[in-house]
C-alpha positions in Angstrom: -1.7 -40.1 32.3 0.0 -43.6 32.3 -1.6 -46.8 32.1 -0.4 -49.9 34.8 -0.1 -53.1 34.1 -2.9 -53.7 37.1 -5.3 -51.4 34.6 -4.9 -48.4 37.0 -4.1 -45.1 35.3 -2.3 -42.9 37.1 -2.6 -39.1 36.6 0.2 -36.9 37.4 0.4 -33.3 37.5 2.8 -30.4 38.0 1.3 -26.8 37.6 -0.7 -28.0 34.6 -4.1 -29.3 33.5 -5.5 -32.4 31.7 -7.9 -34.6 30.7 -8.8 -37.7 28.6 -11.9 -38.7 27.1 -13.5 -41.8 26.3 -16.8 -42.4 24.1 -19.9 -44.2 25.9 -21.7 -46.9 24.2 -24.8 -49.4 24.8 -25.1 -47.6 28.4 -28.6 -46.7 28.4 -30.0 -48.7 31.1 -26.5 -48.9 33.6 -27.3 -45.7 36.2 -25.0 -47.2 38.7 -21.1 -46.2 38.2 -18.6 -47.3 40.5 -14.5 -47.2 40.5 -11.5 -47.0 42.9 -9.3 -44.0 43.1 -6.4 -42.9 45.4 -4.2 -39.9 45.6 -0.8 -40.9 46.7 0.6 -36.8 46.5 -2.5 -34.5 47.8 -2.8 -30.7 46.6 -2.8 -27.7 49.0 -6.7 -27.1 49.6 -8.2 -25.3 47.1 -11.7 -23.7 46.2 -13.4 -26.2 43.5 -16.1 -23.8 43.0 -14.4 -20.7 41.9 -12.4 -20.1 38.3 -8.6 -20.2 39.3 -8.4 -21.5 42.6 -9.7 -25.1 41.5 -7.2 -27.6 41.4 -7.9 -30.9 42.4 -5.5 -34.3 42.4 -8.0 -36.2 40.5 -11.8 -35.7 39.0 -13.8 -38.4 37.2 -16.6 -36.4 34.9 -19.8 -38.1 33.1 -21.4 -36.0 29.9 -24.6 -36.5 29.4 -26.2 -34.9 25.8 -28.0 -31.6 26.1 -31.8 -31.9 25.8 -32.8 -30.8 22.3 -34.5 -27.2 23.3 -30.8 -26.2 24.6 -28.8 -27.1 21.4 -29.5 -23.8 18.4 -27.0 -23.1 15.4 -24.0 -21.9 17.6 -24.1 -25.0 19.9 -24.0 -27.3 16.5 -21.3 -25.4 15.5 -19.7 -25.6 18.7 -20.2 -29.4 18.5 -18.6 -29.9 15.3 -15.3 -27.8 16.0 -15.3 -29.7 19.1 -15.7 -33.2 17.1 -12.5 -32.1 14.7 -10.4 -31.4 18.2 -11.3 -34.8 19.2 -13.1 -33.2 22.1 -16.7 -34.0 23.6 -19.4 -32.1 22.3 -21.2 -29.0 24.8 -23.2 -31.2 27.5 -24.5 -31.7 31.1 -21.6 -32.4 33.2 -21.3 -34.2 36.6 -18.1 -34.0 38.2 -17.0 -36.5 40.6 -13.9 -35.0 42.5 -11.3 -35.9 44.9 -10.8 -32.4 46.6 -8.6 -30.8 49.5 -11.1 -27.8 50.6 -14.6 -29.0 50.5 -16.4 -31.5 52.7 -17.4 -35.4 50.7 -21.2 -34.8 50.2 -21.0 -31.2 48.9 -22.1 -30.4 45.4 -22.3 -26.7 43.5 -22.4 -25.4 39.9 -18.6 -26.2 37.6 -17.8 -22.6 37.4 -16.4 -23.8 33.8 -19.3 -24.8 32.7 -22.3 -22.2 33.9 -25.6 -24.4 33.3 -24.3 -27.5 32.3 -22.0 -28.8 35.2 -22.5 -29.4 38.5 -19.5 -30.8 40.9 -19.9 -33.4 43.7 -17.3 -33.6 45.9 -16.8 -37.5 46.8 -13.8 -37.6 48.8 -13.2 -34.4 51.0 -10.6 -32.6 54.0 -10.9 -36.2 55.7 -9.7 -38.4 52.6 -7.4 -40.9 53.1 -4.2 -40.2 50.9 -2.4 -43.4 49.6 -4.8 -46.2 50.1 -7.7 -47.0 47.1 -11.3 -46.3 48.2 -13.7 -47.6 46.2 -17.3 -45.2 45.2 -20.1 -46.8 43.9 -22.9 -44.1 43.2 -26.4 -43.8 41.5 -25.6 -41.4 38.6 -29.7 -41.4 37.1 -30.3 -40.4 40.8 -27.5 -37.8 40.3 -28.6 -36.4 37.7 -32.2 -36.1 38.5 -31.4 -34.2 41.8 -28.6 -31.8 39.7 -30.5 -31.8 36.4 -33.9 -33.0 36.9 -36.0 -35.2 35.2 -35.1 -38.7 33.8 -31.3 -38.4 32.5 -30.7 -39.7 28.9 -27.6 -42.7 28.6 -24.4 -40.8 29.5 -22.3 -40.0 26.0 -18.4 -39.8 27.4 -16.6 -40.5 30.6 -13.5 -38.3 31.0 -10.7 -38.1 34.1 -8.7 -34.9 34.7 -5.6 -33.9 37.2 -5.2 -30.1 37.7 -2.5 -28.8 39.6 -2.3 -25.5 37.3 -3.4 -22.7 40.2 -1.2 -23.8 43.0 1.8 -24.6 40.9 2.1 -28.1 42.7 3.0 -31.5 41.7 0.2 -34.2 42.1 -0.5 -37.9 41.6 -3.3 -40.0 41.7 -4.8 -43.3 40.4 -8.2 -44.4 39.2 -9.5 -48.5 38.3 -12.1 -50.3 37.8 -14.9 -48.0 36.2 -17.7 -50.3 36.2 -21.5 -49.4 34.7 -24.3 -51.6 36.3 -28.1 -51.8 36.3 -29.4 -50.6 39.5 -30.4 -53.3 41.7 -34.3 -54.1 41.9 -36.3 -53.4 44.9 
């Protein structure tokens, strides 16, 4: 991951995986997200919602906390070795993915996270690589059709580049991750 000096931050791969994470504060009643994200060198097509086929040029993910009749002993202690890694705590997950195989418009279940993610392809076979598109989309709305029920303020916002099943080199950019109050009627 490298910052630009227009506040971009391009994510590269080559056969490998990663991610960065950023805290959340004072977000409680923004449920609109929007950013701008291009991949200037697409992956071959894979399968998002299978475990080793996944890859994907660039991903923007929202962690919301788990409702308190899903966290027990092992999830607290799954939190706090988490917290000393520098990692988010367990969660509910919604991906946001630019993806070579699926259609824009599809969602299914993060095969790395069971019950607690859910992917929604936004860009698709038909994406445009090298030019910026911009996404603006109604994450409490999101949420309530993935998750159900009202969604509590988002706790981290994390971007990841995964290139590790096919072996490929990739690069992408992302800008401009804006939280906003959804408009009145």
């Amino acid at each position: 991951f490298a910052p630009q000096p227009d506040g971009a931050l391009v994510a590269e791969t080559m056969g490998a995986f990663g991610m960065i994470y950023y805290a959340l504060r004072d977000i409680d009643r923004l449920s609109v997200l929007s950013w701008r994200w291009r991949v200037d060198r697409p992956l071959p097509p894979t399968d998002a919602a299978r475990k080793g086929g996944d890859d994907r040029p660039l991903a923007l993910h929202v962690w919301f906390p788990l409702p308190p009749s899903a966290t027990g002993f092992w999830s607290r202690l799954g939190d706090g070795v988490a917290q000393i890694l520098g990692a988010p705590p367990a969660g509910r997950v919604i991906t946001y993915m630019w993806d070579g195989a699926h259609r824009s418009g599809e969602s299914f279940k993060n095969p790395h996270l069971a019950d607690h993610g859910w992917i929604v392809v936004r860009r698709g076979t038909d994406a445009p690589a090298g030019s910026w598109v911009m996404e603006t989309i109604d994450l409490a709305a999101d949420y309530e059709r993935l998750y159900g029920g009202t969604p509590p303020p988002p706790i981290y916002l994390a971007i990841s580049a995964d290139s590790d099943d096919t072996g490929e080199k990739s690069r992408a950019a992302i800008a401009d991750i804006v939280f906003t109050a959804r408009s009145a009627p």
